[in-house]
LUMLUMDREN-2810 file (N, C-alpha, C; in Angstrom, 1 decimal):
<atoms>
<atom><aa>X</aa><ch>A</ch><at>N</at><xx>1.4</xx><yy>17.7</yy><zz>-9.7</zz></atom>
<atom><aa>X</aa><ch>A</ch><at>CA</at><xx>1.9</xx><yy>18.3</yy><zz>-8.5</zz></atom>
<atom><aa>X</aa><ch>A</ch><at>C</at><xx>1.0</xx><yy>19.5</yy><zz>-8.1</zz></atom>
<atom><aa>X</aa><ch>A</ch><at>N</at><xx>0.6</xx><yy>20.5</yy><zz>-8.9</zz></atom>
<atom><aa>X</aa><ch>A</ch><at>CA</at><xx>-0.2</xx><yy>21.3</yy><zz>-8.9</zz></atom>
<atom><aa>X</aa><ch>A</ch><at>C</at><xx>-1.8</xx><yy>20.8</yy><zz>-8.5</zz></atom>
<atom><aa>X</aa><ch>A</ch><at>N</at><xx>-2.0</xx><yy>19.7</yy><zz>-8.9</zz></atom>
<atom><aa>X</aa><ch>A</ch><at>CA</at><xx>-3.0</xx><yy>19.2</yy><zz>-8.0</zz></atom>
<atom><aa>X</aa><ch>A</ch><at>C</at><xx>-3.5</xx><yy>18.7</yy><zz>-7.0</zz></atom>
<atom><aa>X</aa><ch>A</ch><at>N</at><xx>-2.0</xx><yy>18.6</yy><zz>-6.2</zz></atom>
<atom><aa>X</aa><ch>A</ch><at>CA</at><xx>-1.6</xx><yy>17.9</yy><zz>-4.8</zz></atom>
<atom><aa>X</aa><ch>A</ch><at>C</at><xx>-1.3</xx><yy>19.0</yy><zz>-4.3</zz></atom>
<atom><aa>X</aa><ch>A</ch><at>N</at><xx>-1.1</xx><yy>20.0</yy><zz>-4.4</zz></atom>
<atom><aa>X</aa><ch>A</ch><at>CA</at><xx>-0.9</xx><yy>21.2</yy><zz>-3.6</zz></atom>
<atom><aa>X</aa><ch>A</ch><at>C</at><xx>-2.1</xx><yy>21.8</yy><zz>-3.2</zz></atom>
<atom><aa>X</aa><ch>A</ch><at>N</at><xx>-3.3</xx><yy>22.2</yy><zz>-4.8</zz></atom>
<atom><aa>X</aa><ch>A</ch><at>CA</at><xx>-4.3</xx><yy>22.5</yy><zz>-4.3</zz></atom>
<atom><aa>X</aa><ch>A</ch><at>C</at><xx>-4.7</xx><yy>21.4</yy><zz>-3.4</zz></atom>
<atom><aa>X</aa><ch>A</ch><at>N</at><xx>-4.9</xx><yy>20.8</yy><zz>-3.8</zz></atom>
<atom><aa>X</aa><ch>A</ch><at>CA</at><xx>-6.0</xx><yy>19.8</yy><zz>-2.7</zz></atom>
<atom><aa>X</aa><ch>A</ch><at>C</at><xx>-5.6</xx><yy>19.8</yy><zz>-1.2</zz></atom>
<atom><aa>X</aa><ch>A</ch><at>N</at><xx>-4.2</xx><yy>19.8</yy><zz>-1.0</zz></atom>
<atom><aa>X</aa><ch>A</ch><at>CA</at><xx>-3.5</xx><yy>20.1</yy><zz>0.6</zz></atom>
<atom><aa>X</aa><ch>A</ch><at>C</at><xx>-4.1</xx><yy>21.5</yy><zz>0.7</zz></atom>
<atom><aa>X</aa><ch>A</ch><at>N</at><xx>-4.5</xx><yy>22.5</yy><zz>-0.1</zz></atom>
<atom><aa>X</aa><ch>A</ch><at>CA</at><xx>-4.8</xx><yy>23.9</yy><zz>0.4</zz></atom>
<atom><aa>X</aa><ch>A</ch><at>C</at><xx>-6.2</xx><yy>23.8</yy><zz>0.3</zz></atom>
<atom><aa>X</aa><ch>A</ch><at>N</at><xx>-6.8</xx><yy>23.4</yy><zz>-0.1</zz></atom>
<atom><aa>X</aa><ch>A</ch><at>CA</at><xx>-8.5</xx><yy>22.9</yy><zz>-0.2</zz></atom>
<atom><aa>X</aa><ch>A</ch><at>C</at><xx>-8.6</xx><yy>22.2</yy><zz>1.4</zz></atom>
<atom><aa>X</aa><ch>A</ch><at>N</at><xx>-7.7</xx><yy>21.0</yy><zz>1.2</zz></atom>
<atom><aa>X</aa><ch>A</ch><at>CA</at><xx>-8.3</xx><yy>20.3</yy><zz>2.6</zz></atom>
<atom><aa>X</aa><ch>A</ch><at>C</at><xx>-7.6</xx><yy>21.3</yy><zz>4.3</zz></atom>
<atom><aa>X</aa><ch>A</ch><at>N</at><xx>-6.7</xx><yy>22.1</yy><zz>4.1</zz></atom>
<atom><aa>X</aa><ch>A</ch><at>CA</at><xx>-6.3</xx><yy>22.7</yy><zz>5.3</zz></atom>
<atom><aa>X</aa><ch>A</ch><at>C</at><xx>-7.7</xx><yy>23.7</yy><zz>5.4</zz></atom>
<atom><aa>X</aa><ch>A</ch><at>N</at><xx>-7.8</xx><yy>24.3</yy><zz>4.3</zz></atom>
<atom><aa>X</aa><ch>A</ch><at>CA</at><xx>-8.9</xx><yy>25.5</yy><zz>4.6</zz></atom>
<atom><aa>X</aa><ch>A</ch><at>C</at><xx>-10.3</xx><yy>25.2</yy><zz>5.1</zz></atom>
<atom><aa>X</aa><ch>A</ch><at>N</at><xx>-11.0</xx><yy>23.8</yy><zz>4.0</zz></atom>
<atom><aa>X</aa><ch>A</ch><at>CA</at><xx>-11.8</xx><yy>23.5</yy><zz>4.8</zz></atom>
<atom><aa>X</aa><ch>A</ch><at>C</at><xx>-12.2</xx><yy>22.5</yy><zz>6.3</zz></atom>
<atom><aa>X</aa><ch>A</ch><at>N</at><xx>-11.0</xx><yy>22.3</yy><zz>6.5</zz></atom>
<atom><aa>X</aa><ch>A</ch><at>CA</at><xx>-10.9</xx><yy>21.8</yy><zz>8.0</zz></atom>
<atom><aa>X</aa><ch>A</ch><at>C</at><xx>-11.2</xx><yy>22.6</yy><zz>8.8</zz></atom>
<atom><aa>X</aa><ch>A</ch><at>N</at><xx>-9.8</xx><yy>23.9</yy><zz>9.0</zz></atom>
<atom><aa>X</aa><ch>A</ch><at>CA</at><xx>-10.1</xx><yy>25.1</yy><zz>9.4</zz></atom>
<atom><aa>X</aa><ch>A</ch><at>C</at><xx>-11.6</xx><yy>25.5</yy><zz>9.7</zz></atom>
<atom><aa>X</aa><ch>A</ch><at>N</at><xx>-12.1</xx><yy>25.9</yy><zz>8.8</zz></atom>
<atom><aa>X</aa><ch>A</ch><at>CA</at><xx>-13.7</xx><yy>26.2</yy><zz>8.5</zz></atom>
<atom><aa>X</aa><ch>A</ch><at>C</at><xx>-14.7</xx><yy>25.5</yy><zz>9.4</zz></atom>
<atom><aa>X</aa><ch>A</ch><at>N</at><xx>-14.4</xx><yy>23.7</yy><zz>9.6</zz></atom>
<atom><aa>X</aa><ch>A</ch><at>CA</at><xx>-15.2</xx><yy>22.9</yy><zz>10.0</zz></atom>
<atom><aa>X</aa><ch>A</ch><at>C</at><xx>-15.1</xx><yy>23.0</yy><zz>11.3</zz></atom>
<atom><aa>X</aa><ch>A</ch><at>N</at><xx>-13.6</xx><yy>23.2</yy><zz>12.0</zz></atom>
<atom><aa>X</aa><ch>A</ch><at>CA</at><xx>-12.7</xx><yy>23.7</yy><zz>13.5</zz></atom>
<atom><aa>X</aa><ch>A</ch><at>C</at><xx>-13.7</xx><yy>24.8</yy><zz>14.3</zz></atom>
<atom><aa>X</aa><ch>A</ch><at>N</at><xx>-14.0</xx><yy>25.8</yy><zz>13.2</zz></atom>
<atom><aa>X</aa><ch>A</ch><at>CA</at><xx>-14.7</xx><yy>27.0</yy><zz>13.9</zz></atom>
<atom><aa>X</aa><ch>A</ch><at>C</at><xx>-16.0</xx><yy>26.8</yy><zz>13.9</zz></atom>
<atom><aa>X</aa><ch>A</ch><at>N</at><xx>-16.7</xx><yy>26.0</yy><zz>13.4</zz></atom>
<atom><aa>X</aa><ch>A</ch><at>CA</at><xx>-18.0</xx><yy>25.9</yy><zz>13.6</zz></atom>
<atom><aa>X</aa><ch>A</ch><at>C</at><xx>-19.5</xx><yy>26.6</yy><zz>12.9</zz></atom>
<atom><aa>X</aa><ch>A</ch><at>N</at><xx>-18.9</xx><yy>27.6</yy><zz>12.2</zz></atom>
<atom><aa>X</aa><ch>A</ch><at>CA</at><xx>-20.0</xx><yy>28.8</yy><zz>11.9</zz></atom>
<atom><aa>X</aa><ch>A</ch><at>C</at><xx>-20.7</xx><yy>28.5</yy><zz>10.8</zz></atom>
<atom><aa>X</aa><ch>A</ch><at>N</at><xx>-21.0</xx><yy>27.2</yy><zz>10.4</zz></atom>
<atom><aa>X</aa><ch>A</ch><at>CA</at><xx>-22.3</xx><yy>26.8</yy><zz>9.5</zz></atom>
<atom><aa>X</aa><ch>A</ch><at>C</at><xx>-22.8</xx><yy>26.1</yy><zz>9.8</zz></atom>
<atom><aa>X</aa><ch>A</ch><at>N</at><xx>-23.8</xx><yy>26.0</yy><zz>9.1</zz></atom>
<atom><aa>X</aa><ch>A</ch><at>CA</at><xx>-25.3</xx><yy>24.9</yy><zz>9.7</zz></atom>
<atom><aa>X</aa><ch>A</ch><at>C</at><xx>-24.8</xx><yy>23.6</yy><zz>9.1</zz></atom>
<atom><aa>X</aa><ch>A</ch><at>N</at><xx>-25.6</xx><yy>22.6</yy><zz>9.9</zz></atom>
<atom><aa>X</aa><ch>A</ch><at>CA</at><xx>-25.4</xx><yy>21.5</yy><zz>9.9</zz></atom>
<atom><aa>X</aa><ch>A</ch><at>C</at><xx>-25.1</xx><yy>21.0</yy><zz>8.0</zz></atom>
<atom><aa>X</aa><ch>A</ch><at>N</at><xx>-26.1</xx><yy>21.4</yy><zz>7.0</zz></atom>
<atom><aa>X</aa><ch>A</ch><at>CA</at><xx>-25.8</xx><yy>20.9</yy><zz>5.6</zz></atom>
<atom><aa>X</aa><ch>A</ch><at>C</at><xx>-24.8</xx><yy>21.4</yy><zz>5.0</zz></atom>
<atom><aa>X</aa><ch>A</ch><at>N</at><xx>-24.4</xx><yy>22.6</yy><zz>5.4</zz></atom>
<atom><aa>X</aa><ch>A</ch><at>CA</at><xx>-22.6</xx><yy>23.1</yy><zz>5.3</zz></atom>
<atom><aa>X</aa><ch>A</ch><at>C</at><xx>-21.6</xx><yy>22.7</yy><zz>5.8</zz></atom>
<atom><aa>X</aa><ch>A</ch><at>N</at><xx>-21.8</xx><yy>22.3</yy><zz>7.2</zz></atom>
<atom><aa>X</aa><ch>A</ch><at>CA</at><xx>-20.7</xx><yy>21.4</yy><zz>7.6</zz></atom>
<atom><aa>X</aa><ch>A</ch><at>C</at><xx>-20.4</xx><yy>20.0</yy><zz>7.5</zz></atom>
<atom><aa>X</aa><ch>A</ch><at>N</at><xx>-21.2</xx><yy>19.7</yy><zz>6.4</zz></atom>
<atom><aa>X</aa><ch>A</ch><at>CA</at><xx>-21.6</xx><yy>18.2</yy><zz>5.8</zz></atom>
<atom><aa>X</aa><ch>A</ch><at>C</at><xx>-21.1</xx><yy>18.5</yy><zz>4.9</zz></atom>
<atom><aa>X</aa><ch>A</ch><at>N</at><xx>-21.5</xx><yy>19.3</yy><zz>3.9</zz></atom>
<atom><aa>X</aa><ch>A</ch><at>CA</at><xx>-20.5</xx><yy>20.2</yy><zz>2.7</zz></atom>
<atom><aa>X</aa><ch>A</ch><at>C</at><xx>-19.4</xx><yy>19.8</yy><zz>2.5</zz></atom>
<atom><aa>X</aa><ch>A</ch><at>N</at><xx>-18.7</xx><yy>20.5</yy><zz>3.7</zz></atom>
<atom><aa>X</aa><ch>A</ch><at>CA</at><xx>-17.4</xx><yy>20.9</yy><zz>3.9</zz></atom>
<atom><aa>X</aa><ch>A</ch><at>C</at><xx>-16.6</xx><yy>19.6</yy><zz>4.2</zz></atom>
<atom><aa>X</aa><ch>A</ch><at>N</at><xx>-17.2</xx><yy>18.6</yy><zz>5.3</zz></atom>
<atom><aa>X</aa><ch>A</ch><at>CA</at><xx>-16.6</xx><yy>17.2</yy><zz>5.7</zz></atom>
<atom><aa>X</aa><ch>A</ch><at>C</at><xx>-16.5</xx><yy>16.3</yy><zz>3.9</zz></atom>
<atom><aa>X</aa><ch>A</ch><at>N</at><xx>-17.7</xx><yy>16.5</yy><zz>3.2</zz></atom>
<atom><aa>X</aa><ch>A</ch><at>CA</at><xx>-17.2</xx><yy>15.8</yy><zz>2.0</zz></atom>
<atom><aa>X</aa><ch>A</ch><at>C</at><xx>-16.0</xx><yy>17.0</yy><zz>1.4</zz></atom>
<atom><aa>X</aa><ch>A</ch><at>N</at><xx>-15.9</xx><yy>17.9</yy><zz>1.2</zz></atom>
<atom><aa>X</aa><ch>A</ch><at>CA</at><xx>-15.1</xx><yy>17.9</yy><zz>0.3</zz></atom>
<atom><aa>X</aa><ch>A</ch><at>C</at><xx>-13.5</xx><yy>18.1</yy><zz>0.7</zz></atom>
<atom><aa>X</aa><ch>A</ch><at>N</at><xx>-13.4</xx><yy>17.7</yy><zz>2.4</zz></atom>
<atom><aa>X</aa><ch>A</ch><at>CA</at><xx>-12.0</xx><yy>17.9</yy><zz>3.3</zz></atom>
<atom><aa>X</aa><ch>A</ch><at>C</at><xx>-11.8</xx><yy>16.5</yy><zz>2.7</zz></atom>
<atom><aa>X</aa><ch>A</ch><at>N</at><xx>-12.9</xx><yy>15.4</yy><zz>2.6</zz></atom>
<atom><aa>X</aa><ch>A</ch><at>CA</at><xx>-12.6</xx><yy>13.6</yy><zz>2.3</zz></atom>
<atom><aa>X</aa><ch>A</ch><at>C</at><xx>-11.9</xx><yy>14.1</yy><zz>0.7</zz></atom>
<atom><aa>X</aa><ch>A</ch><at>N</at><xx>-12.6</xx><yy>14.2</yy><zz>0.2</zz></atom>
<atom><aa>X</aa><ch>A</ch><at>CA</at><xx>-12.2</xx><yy>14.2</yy><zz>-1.0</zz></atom>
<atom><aa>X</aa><ch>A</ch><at>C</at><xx>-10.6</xx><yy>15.2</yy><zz>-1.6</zz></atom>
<atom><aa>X</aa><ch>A</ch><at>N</at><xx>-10.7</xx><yy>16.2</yy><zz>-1.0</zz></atom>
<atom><aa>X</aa><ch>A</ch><at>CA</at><xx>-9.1</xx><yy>16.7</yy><zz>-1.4</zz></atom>
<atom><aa>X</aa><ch>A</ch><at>C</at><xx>-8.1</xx><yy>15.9</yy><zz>-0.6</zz></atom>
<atom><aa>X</aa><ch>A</ch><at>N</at><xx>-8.7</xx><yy>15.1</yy><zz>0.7</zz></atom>
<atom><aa>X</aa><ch>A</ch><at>CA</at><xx>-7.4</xx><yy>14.9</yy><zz>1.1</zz></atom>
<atom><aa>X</aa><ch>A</ch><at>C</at><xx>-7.5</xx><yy>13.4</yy><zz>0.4</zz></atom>
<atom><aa>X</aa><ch>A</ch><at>N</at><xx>-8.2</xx><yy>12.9</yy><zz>-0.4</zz></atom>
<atom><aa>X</aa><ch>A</ch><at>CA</at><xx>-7.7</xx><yy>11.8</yy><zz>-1.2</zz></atom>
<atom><aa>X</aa><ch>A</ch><at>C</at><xx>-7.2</xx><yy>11.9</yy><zz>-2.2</zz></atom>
<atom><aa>X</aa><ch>A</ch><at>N</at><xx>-7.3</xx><yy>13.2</yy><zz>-2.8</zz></atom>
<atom><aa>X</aa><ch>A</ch><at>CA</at><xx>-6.5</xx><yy>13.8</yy><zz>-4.1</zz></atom>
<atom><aa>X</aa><ch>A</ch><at>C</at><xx>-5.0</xx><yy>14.1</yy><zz>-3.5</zz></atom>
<atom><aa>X</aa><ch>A</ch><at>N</at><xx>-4.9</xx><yy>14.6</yy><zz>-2.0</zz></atom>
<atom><aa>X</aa><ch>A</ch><at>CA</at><xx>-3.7</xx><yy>15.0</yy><zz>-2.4</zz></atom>
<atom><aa>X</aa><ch>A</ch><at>C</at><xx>-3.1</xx><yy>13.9</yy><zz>-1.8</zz></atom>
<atom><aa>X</aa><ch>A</ch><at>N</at><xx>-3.8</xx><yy>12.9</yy><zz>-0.7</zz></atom>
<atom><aa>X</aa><ch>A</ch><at>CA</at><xx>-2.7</xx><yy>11.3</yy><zz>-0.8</zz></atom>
<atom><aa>X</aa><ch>A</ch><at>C</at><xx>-2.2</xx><yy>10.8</yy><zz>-2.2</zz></atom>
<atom><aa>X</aa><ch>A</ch><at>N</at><xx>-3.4</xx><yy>10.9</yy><zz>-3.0</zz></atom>
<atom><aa>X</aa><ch>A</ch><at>CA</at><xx>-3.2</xx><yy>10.2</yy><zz>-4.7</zz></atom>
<atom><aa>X</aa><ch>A</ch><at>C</at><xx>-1.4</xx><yy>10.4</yy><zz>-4.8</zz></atom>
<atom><aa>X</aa><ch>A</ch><at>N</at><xx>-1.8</xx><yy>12.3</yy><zz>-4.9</zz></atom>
<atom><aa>X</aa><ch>A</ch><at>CA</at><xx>-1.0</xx><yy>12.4</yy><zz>-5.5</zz></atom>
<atom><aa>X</aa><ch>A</ch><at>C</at><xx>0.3</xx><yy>13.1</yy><zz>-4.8</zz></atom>
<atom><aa>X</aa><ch>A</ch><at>N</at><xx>0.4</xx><yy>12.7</yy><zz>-3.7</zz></atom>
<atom><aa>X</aa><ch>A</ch><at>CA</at><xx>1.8</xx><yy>12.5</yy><zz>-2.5</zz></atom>
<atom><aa>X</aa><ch>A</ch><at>C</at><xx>2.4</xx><yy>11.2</yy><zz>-3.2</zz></atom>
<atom><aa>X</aa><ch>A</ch><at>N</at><xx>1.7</xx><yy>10.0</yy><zz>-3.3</zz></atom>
<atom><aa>X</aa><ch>A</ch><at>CA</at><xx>1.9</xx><yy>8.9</yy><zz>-3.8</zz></atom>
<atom><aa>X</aa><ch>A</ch><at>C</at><xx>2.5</xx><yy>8.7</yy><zz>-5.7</zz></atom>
<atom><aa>X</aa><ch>A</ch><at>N</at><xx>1.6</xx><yy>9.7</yy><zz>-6.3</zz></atom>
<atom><aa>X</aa><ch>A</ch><at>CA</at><xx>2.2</xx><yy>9.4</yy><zz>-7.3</zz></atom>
<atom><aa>X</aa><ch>A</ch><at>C</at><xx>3.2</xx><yy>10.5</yy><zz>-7.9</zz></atom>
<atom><aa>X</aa><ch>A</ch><at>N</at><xx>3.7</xx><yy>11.1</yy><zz>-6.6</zz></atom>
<atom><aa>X</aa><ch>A</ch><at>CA</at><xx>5.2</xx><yy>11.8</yy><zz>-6.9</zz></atom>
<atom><aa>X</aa><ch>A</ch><at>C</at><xx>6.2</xx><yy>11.0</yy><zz>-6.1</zz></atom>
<atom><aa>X</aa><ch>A</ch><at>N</at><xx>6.2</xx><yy>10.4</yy><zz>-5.3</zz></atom>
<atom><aa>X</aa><ch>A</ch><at>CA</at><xx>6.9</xx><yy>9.5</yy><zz>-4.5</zz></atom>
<atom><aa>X</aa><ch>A</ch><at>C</at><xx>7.4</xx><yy>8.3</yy><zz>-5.8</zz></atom>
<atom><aa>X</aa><ch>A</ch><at>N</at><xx>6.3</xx><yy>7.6</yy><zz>-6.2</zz></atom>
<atom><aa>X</aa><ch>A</ch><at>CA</at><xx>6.8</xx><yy>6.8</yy><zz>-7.3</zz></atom>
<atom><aa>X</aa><ch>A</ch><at>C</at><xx>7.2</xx><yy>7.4</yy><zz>-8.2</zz></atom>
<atom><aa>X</aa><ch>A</ch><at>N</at><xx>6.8</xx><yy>8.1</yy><zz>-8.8</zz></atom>
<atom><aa>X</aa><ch>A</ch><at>CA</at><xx>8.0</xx><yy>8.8</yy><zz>-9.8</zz></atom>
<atom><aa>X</aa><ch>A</ch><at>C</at><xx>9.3</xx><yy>9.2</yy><zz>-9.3</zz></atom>
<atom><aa>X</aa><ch>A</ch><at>N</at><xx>9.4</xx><yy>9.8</yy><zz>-8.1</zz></atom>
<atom><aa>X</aa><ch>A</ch><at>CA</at><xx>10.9</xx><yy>9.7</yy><zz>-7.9</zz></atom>
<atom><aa>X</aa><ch>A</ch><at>C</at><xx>11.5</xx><yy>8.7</yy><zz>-7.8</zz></atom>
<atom><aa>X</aa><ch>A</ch><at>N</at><xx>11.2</xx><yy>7.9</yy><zz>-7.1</zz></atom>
<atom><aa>X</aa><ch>A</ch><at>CA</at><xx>11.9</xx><yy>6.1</yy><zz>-7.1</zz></atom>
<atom><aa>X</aa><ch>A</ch><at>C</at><xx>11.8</xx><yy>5.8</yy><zz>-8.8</zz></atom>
<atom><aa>X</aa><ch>A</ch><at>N</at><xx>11.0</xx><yy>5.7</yy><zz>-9.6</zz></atom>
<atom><aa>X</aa><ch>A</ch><at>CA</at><xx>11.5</xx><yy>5.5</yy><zz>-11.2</zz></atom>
<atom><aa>X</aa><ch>A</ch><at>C</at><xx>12.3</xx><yy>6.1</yy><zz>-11.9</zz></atom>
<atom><aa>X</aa><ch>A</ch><at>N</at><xx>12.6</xx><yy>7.3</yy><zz>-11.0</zz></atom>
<atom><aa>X</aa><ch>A</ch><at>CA</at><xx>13.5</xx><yy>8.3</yy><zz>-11.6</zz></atom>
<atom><aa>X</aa><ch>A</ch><at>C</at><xx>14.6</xx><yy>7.8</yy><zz>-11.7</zz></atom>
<atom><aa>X</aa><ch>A</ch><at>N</at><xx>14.9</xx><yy>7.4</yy><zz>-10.0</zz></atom>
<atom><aa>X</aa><ch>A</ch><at>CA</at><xx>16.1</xx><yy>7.0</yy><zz>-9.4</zz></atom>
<atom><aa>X</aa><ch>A</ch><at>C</at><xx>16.5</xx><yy>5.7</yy><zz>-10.2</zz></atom>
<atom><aa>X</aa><ch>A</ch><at>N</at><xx>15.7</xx><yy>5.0</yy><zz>-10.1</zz></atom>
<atom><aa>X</aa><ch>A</ch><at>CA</at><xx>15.9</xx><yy>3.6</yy><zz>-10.8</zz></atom>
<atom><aa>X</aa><ch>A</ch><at>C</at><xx>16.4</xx><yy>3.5</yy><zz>-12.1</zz></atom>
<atom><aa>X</aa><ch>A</ch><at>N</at><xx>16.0</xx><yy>4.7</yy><zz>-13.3</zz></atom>
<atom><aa>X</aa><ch>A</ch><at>CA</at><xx>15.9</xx><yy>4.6</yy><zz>-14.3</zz></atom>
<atom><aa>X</aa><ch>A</ch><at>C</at><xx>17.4</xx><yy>5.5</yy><zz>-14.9</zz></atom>
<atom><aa>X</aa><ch>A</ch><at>N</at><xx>18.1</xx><yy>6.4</yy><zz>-13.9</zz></atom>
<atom><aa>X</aa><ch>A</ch><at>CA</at><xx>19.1</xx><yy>6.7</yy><zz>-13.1</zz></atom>
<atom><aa>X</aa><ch>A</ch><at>C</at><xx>20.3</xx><yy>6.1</yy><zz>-13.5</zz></atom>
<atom><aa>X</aa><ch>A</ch><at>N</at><xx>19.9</xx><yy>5.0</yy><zz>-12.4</zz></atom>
<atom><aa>X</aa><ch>A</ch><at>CA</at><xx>21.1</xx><yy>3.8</yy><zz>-12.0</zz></atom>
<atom><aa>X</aa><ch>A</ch><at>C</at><xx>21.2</xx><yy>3.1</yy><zz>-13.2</zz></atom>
<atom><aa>X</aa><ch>A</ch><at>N</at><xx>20.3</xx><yy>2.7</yy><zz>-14.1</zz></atom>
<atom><aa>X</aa><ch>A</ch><at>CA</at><xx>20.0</xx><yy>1.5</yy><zz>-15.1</zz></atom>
<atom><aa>X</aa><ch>A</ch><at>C</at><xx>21.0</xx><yy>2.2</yy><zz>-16.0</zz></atom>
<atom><aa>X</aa><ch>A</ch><at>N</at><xx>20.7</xx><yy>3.7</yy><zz>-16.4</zz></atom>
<atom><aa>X</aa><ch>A</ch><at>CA</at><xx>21.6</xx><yy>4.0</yy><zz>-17.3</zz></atom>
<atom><aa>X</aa><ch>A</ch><at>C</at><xx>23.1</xx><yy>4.4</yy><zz>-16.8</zz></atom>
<atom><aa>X</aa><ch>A</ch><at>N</at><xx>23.3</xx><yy>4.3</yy><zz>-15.8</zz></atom>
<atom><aa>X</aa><ch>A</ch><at>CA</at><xx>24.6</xx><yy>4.2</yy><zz>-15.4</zz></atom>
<atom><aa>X</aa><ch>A</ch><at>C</at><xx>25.3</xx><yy>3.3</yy><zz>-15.6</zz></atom>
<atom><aa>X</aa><ch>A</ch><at>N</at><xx>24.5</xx><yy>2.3</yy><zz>-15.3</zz></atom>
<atom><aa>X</aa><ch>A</ch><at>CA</at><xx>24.8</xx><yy>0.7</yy><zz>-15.7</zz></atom>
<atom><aa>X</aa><ch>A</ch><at>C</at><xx>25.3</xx><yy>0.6</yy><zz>-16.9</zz></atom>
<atom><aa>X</aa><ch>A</ch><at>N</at><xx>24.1</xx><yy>1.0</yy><zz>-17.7</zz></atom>
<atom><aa>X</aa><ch>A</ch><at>CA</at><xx>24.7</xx><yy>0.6</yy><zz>-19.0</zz></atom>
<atom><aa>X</aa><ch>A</ch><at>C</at><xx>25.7</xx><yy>1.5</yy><zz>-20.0</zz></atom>
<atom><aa>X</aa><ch>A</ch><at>N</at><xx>26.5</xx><yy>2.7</yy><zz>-19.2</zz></atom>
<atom><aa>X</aa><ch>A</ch><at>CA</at><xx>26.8</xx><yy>3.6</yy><zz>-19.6</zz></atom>
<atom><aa>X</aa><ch>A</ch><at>C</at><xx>28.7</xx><yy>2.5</yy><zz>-18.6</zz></atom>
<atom><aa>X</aa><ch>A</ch><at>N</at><xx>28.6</xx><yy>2.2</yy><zz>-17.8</zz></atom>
<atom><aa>X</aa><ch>A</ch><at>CA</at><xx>29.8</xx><yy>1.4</yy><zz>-17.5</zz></atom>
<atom><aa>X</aa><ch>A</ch><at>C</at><xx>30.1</xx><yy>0.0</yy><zz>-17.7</zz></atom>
<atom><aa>X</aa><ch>A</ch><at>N</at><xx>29.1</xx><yy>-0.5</yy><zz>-18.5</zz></atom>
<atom><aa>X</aa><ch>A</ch><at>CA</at><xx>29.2</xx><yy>-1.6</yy><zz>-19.3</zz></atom>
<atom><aa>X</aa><ch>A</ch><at>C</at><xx>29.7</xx><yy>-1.1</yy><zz>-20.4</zz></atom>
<atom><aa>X</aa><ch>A</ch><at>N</at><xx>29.7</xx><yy>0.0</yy><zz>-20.9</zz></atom>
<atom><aa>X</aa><ch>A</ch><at>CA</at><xx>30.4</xx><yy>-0.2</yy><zz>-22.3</zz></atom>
<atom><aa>X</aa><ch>A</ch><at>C</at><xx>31.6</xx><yy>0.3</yy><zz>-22.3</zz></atom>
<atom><aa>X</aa><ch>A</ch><at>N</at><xx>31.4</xx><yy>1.0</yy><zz>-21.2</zz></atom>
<atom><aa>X</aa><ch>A</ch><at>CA</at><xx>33.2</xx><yy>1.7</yy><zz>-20.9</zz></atom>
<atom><aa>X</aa><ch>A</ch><at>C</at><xx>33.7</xx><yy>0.6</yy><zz>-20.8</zz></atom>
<atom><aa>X</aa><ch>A</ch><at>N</at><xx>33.4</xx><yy>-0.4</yy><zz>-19.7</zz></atom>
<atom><aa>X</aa><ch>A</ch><at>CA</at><xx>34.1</xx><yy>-1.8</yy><zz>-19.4</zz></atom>
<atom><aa>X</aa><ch>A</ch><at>C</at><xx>34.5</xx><yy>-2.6</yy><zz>-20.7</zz></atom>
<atom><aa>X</aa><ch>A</ch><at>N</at><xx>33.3</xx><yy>-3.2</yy><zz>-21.8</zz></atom>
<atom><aa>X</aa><ch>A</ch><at>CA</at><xx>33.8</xx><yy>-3.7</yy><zz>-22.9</zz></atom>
<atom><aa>X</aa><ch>A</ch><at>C</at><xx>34.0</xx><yy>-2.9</yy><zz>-23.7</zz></atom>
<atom><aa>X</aa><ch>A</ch><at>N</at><xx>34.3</xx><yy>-0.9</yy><zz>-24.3</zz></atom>
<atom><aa>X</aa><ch>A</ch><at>CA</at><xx>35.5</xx><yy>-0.6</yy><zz>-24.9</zz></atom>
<atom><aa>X</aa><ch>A</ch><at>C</at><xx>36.9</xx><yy>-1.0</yy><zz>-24.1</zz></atom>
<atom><aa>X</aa><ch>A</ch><at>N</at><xx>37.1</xx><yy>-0.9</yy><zz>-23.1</zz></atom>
<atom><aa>X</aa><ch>A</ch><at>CA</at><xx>38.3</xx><yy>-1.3</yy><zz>-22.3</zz></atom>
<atom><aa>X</aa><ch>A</ch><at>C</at><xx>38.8</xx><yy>-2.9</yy><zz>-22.8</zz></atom>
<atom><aa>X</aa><ch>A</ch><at>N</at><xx>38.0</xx><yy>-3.6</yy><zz>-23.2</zz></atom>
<atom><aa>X</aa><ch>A</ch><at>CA</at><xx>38.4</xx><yy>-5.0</yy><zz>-23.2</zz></atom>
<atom><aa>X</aa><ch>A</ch><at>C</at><xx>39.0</xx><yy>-5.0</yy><zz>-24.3</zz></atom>
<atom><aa>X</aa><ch>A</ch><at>N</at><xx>38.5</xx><yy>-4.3</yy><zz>-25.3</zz></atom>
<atom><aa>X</aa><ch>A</ch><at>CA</at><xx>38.2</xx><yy>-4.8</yy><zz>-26.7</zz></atom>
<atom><aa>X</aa><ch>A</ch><at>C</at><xx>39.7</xx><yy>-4.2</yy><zz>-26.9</zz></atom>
<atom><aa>X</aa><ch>A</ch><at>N</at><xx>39.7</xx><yy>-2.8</yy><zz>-26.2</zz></atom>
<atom><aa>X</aa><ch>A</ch><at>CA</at><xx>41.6</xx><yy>-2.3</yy><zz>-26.9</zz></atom>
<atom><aa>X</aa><ch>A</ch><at>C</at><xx>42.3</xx><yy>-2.9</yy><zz>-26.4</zz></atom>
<atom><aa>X</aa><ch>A</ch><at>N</at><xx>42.4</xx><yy>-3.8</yy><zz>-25.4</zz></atom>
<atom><aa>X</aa><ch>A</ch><at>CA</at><xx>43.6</xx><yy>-4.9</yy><zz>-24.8</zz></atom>
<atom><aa>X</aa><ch>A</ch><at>C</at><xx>43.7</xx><yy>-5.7</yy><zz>-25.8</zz></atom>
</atoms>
């Protein structure tokens, strides 16, 4: 997560930078690679916090499941 934040503050800043214009052409070539490249660190890892919360969720429910399955068959078994 701390990698996905930098990288969203990496790629805002050097956008910004690219916006205003005030370097030469091999700087602003620079700067275009490294806006590509944070902003595919911080898609990565938008993505791999998104799946972790759905496994979260899922893994959640699963033990809920199996946490009212046994309530269900202790209930059976004292009848």
């Amino acid at each position: 997560m701390v990698v996905t934040l930098l990288s969203i503050a990496i790629c805002v800043g050097a956008t910004v930078a690219l916006v205003r214009g005030e370097f030469s052409t091999l700087a602003a070539e620079v700067l275009a690679g490294v806006v590509l490249v944070s902003f595919g660190f911080a898609v990565y890892g938008m993505l791999r916090i998104a799946l972790a919360l759905i496994e979260t969720a899922g893994e959640r429910r699963r033990r809920e499941r199996e946490v009212s399955e046994r309530r269900k068959a202790a209930r059976e078994e004292s009848q």
